[in-house]
C-alpha positions as MATLAB code, in Angstrom:
seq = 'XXXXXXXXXXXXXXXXXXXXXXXXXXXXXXXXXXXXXXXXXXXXXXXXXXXXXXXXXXXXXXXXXXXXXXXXXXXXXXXXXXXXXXXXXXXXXXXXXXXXXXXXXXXXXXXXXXXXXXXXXXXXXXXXXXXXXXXXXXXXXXXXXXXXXXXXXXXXXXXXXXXXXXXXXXXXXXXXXXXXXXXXXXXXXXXXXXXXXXXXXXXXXXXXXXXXXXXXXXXXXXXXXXXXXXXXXXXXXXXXXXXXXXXXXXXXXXXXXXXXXXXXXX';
ca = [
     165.015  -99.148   20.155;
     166.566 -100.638   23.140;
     167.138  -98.641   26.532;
     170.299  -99.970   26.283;
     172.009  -96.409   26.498;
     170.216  -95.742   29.151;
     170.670  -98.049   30.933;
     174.642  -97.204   30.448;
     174.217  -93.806   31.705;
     174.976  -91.004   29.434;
     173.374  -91.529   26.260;
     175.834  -91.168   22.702;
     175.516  -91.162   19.330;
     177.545  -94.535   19.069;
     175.214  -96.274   21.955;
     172.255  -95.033   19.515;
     173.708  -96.542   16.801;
     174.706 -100.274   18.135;
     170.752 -100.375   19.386;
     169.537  -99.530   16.279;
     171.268 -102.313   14.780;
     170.407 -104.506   17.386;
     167.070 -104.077   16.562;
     166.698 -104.257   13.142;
     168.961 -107.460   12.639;
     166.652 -108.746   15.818;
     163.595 -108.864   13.405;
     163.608 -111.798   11.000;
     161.314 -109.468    8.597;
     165.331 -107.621    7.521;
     166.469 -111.010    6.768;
     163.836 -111.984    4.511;
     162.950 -108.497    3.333;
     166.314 -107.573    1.983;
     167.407 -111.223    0.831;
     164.060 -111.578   -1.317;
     164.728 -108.134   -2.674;
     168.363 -108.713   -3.616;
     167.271 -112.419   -5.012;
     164.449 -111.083   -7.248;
     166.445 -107.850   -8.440;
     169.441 -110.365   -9.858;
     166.834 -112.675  -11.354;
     165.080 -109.858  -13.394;
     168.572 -108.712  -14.492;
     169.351 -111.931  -15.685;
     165.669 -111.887  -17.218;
     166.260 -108.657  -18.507;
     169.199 -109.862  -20.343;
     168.358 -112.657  -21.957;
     165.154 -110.507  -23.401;
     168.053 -108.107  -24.594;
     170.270 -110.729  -26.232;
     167.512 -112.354  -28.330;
     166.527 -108.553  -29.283;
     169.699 -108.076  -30.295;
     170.075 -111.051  -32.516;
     166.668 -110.550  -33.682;
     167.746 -107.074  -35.100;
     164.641 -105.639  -33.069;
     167.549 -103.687  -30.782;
     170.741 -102.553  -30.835;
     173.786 -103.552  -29.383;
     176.033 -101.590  -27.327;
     177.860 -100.155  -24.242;
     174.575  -98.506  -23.099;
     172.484 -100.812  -23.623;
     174.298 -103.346  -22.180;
     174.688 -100.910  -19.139;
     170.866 -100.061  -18.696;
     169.624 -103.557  -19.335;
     171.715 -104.554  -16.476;
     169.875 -102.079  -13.713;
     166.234 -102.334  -15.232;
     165.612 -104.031  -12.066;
     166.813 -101.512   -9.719;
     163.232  -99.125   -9.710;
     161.589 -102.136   -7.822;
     164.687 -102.715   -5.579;
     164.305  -98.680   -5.374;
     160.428  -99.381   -4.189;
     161.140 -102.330   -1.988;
     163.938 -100.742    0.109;
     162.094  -97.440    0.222;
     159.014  -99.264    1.825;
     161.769 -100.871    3.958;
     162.969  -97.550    5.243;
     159.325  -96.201    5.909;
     158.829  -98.812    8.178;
     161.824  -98.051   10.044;
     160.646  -94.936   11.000;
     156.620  -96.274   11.205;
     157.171  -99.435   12.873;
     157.526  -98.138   16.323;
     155.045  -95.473   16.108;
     152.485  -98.432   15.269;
     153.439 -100.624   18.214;
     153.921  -98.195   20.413;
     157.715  -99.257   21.183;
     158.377  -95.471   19.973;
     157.878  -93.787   23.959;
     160.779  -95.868   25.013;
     163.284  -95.056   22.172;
     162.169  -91.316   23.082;
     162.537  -91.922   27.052;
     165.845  -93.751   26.234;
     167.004  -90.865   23.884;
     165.421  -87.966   24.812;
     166.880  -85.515   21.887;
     164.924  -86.504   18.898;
     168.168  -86.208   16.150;
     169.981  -88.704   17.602;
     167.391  -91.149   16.999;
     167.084  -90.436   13.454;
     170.640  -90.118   12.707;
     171.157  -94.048   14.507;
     168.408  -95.011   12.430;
     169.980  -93.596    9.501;
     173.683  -94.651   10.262;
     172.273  -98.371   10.758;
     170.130  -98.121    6.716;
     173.540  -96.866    5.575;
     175.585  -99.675    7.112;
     173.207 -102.162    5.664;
     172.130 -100.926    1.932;
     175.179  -99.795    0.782;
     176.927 -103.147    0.831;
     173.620 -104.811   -0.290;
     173.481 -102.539   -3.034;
     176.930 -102.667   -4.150;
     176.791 -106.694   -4.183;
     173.302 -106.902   -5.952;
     174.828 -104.344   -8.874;
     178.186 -105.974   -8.643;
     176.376 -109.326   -9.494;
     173.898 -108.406  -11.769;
     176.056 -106.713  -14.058;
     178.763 -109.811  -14.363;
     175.739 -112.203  -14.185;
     173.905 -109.596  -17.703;
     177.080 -109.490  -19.401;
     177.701 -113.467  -19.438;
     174.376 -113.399  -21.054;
     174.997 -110.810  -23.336;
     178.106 -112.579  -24.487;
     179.922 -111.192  -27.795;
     178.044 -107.679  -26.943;
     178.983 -107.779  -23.372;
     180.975 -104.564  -21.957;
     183.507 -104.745  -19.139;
     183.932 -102.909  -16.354;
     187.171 -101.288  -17.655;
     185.588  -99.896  -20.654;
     184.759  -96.364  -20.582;
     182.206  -94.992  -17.941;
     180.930  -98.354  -16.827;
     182.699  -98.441  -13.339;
     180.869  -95.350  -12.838;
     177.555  -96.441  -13.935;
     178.164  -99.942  -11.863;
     178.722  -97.401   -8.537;
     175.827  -95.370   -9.468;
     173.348  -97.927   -9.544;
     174.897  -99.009   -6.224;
     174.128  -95.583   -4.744;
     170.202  -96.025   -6.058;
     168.667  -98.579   -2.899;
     170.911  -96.494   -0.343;
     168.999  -92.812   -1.772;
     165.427  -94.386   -2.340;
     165.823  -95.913    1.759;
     166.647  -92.838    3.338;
     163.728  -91.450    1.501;
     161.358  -93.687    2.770;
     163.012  -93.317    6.093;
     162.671  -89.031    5.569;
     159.310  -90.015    4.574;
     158.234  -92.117    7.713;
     159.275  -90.224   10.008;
     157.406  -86.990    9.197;
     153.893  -88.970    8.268;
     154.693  -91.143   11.646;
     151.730  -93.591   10.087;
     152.923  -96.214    7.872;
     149.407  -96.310    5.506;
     149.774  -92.580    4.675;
     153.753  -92.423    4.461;
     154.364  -96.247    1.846;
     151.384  -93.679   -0.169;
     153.608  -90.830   -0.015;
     156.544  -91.838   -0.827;
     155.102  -94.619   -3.436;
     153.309  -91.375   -5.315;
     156.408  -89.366   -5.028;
     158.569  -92.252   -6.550;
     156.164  -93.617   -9.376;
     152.606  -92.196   -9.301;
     153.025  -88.604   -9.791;
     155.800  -88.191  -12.491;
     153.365  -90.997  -14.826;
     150.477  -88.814  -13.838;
     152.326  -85.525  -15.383;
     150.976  -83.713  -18.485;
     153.378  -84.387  -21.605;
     154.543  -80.467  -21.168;
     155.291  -81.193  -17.637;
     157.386  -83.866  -18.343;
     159.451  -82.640  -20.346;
     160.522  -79.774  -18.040;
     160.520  -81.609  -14.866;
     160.558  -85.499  -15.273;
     164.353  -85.341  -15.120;
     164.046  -83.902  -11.593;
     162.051  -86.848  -10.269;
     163.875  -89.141   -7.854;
     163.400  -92.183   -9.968;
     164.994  -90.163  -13.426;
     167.556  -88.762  -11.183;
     168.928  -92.416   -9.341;
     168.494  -93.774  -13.157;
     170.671  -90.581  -14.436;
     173.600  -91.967  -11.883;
     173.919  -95.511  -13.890;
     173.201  -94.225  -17.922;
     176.389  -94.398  -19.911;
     175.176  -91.542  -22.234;
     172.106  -89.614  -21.671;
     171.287  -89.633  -25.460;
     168.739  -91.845  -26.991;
     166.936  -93.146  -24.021;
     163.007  -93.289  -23.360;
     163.133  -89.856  -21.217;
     165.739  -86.965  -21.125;
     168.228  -87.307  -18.559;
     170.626  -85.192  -16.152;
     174.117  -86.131  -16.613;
     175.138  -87.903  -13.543;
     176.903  -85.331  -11.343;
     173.558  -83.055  -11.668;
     171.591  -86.467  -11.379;
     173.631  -87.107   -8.043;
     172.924  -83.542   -6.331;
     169.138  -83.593   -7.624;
     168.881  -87.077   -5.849;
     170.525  -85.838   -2.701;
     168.451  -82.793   -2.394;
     165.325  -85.022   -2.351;
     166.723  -87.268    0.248;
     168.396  -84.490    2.305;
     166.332  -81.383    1.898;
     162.847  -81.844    0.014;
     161.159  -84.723    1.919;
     163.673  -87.144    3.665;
     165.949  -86.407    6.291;
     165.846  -83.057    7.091;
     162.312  -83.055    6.867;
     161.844  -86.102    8.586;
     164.028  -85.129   11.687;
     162.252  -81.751   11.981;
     158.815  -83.261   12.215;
     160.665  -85.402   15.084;
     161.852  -83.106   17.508;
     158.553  -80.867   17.267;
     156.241  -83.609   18.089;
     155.625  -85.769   20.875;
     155.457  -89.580   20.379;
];
């Protein structure tokens, strides 16, 4: 961070906040880390799609509203990865270089910090995420053609915003994450076990009673147009929605993350 504020005088939240963005839209690694990531999450859509269409026709799948829904976001668990990482290394990145003792000497209270870091992630995913779902659904259902669904029809809007709210939950993870581990090796592990390693690793009795509590089951529960049928059992996507938000704000992300903060020294 910039000593911007500080240089300013008294340090606010909203001072924070404009070096935070400063910085991250200074590094040419945001550019080309969140345009790859929205690029390659449309493409597999569109992949994804035309795999579903010749299914269909095939009479190997089905056709529906579901269906046409899920097919649509079966790219998002990688965006969920990518922006994660992304968010760990928002919270790692100055720790590493060292750049860390003057965001501290600039901002002295630790929350701040966090919360500018967090404000900034917010500012930037949830558009991102809103235009990559946005695009990959009308970009699917051209594809899909005659068993296309609209946004109109019944609980697709929904799904469509749900799917948006996936990237912005799985970055302020990774940024929860980050900041408690401080050391990006042993946080990108973390968080990469808590998002796919350890819920394939559970026992079959496990799964059954806690898979649905996982934050990757719980961000897909958000987007399913019915929670019947699928590969895994689902939450319905109000529960899916406070289980996903009590993983970002409570479990491991930012409360955690912020706590770790202010009791340690850079």
């Amino acid at each position: 961070m910039s000593v911007l504020g500080a240089q300013r005088g008294v340090v606010t939240q909203p001072r924070v906040v404009r070096s935070e963005w400063t910085e991250l839209w200074s590094l040419r690694s945001t550019w080309v880390t969140l345009g790859t990531a929205a690029v390659i999450t449309v493409g597999m859509a569109t992949a994804f799609g035309f795999a579903h269409r010749s299914a269909v026709r095939s009479g190997e799948e089905a056709a529906g509203a579901a269906q046409a829904v899920d097919v649509t976001f079966l790219g998002l668990d990688r965006l969920g990865l990518v922006l994660g990482v992304f968010g760990v290394l928002q919270a790692t990145g100055e720790h590493g270089s060292g750049l860390i003792r003057a965001s501290l000497t600039a901002v002295p209270r630790r929350c701040p910090l966090l919360v500018g870091k967090a404000v900034v992630l917010i500012a930037v995913v949830t558009p991102l995420g809103l235009v990559v779902c946005l695009v990959s659904f009308v970009v699917v259902q051209n594809v899909l053609g005659d068993d296309a669904v609209a946004l109109t029809d019944d609980g697709v809007a929904p799904a469509v915003l749900g799917a948006a709210a996936y990237p912005l939950a799985a970055t302020l993870l990774g940024l929860g994450v980050g900041t408690g581990f401080r050391h990006t090796a042993g946080a990108i592990t973390m968080f990469a076990a808590a998002f796919l390693v350890i819920p394939a690793a559970l026992s079959q009795s496990v799964e059954d009673a806690t898979l649905k509590y996982t934050p990757v089951a719980a961000a897909q529960s958000l987007y399913a147009v019915t929670t019947d049928g699928g590969p895994i059992e689902l939450l319905g996507p109000a529960a899916g929605a406070v289980v996903l938000a009590a993983w970002v704000a409570v479990a491991v992300a930012l409360a955690a993350g912020g706590a770790v903060l202010v009791r340690r020294d850079a």
